[in-house]
N, C-alpha and C positions, 0 to 999 in steps of 0.2 A: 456917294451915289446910291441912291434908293437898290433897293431888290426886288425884281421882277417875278423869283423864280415861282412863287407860290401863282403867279396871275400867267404865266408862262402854260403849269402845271395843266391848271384851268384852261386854257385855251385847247390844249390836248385833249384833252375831255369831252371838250364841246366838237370838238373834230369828230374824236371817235365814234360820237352819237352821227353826226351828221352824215361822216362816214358808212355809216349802217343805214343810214334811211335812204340815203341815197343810191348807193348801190343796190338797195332793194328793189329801185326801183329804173334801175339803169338799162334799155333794153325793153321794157314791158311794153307789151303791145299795146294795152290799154291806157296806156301814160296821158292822161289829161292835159293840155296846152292851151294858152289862149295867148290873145296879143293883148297887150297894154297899149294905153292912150298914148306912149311915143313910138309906137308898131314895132317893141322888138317883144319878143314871145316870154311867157313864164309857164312854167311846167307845175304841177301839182307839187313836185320831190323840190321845188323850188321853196313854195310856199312851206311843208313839211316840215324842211331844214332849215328855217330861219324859226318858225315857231318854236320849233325842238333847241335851236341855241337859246332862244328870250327866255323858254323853261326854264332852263339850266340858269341863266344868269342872275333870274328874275330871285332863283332860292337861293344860288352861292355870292352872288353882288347885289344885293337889294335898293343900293344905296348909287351904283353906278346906273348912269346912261345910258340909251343904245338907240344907234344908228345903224339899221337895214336896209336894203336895197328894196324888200316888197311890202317892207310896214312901217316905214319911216322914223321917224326920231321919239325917244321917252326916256324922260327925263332928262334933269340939269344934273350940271355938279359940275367939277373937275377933270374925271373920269368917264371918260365913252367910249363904248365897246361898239366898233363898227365890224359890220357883216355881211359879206355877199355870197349867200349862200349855196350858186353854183356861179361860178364866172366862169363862162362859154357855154350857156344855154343854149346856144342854137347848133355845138355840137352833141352835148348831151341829150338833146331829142334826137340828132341825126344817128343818135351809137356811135358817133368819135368819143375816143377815151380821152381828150387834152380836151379835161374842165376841173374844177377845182371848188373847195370851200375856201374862203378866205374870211380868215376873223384876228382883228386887230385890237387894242387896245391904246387910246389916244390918250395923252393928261393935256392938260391947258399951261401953259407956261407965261414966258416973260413975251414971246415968240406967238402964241399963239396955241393950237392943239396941235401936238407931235405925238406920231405914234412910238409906244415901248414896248413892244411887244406884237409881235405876228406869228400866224402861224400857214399856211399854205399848205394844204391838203387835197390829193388827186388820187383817188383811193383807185382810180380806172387804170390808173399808170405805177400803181405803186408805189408810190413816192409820195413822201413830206418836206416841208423846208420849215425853218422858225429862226426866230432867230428875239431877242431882250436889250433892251440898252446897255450898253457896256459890258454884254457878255458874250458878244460874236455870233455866228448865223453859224447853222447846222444843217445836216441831213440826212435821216435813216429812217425808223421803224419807228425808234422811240426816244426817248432823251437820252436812257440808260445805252441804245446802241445807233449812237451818230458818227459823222463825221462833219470839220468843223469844213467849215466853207471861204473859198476865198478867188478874190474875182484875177484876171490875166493880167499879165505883165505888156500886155500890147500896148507899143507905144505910137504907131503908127497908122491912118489910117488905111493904106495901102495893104497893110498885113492883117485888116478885121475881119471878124462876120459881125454882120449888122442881121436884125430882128426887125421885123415888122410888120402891120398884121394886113390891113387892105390897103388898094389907093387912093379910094373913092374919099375918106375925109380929109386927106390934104390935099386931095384937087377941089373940095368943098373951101378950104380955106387959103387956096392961094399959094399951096407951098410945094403941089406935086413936084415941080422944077428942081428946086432943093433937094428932094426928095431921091429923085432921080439922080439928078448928079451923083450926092452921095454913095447911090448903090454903083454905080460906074467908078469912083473911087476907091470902091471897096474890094478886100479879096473875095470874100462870100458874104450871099445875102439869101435867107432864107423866110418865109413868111408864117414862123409858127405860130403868133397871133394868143390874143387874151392874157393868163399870169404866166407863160412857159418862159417868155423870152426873157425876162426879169429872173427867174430863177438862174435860167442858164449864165446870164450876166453876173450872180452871184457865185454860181458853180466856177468863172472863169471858161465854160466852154465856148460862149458867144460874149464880144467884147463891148458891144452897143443895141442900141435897142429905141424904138419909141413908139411912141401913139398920140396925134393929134388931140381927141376928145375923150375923155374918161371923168367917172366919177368917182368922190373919194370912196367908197366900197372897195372899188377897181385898185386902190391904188396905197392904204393904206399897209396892208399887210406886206406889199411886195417890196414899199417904200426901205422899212427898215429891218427889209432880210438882208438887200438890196447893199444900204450902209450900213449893216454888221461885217458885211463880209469885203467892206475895205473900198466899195465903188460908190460914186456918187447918185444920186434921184433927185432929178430937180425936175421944176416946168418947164417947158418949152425958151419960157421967158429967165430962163438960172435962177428961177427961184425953188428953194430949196425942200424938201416934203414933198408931201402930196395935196398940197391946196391947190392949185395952179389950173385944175380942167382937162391937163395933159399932162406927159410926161414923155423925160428923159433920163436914159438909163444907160451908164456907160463904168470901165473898169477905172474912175478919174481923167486916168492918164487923156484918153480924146474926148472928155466930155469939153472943152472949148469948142474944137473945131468942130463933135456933132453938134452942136447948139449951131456953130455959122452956116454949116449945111442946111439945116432944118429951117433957120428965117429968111432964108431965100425967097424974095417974091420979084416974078419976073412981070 
């Protein structure tokens, strides 16, 4: 199995920049905002932080790809480094600290592009997640002071906490019902919303988790912190990754039955 650790390394790096420009900018009264042409908002520290990763990548990976959320796709190859350089912009304009940098790195396979590496970064919360292929998912400060991560042993859906972020895109697609039920089936259901629920899914603090519409930016990094730390990520539809639009995110053990909650159309 290849070794990640050097592109892992990297991805640290690029957090910690992004980390600093963003916090710079976290809270500023003057913080620059606009709406994009699918009306959800980007922030100046938006822009900032993706240019300040392409820096970085464009001198330490010349040779790889990169896919961002607010400057699109450059380059081919193999290798692409996908980046979403705040995911939950519309609390980090509001000064809610649950938002994050996510920067992943995908290879092309037999399969398709999988990502190997993630890193998830919420410098407002103090907290990192990461995680390599084949070398388990983590969480602390820095590589040298982690702890390795692993999701719950819940086997039942009666005894979960489910994640989830609004309701408004599965009553957009027909699946509010499902949707419902399942938090009625459930012991707790909490609506932390954007990359937290995914982390905690990997922490084992929260045993399921989903979101109707997402894009891969959204969905890369958290996919295989996600499966290092022993739980499944698939689509809505059990397909597996983050290609799918959506996702689902559970500790294995109920990812069947949330998948039969979630296609419920009444």
């Amino acid at each position: 199995m290849p070794d990640y650790h050097d592109d892992l390394r990297l991805a640290h790096v690029l957090a910690d920049a992004a980390d600093a420009a963003t916090m710079d900018r976290f809270k500023a009264l003057d913080l620059k905002v606009e709406t994009k042409p699918d009306m959800t908002p980007v922030s100046e520290a938006d822009k900032a932080a993706e240019e300040l990763i392409r820096g970085h990548l464009h001198r330490a990976r010349p040779r790889d790809a990169i896919l961002g959320e607010e400057y699109g796709v450059e380059g081919t190859g193999p290798r692409r480094w996908v980046i979403d350089p705040i995911d939950g912009t519309k609390n980090y304009v509001r000064g809610v600290p649950v938002w994050a940098t996510l920067i992943a790195l995908m290879e092309a396979g037999d399969e398709g592009f999988r990502p190997v590496v993630g890193v998830v970064s919420a410098p407002a919360l103090n907290r990192r997640w990461w995680a390599a292929k084949g070398a388990g998912a983590f969480t602390g400060r820095s590589l040298t002071s982690a702890s390795r991560m692993q999701v719950s042993k819940v086997g039942r859906i009666a005894d979960a906490s489910f994640a989830f972020s609004s309701l408004s895109g599965w009553e957009e697609q027909g699946r509010l019902d499902g949707l419902l039920d399942l938090t009625r089936a459930c012991w707790r259901t909490r609506g932390y919303g954007d990359f937290w629920p995914y982390m905690m899914v990997a922490e084992g603090s929260v045993d399921i988790c989903a979101e109707p519409e997402l894009s891969l930016w959204d969905m890369a990094a958290p996919a295989i912190v996600v499966q290092e730390a022993g739980g499944r990520y698939t689509s809505l539809d059990g397909e597996d990754g983050p290609g799918g639009g959506n996702a689902a995110a559970s500790n294995g053990l109920l990812h069947d039955e949330l998948l039969g909650y979630l296609n419920l159309r009444y």
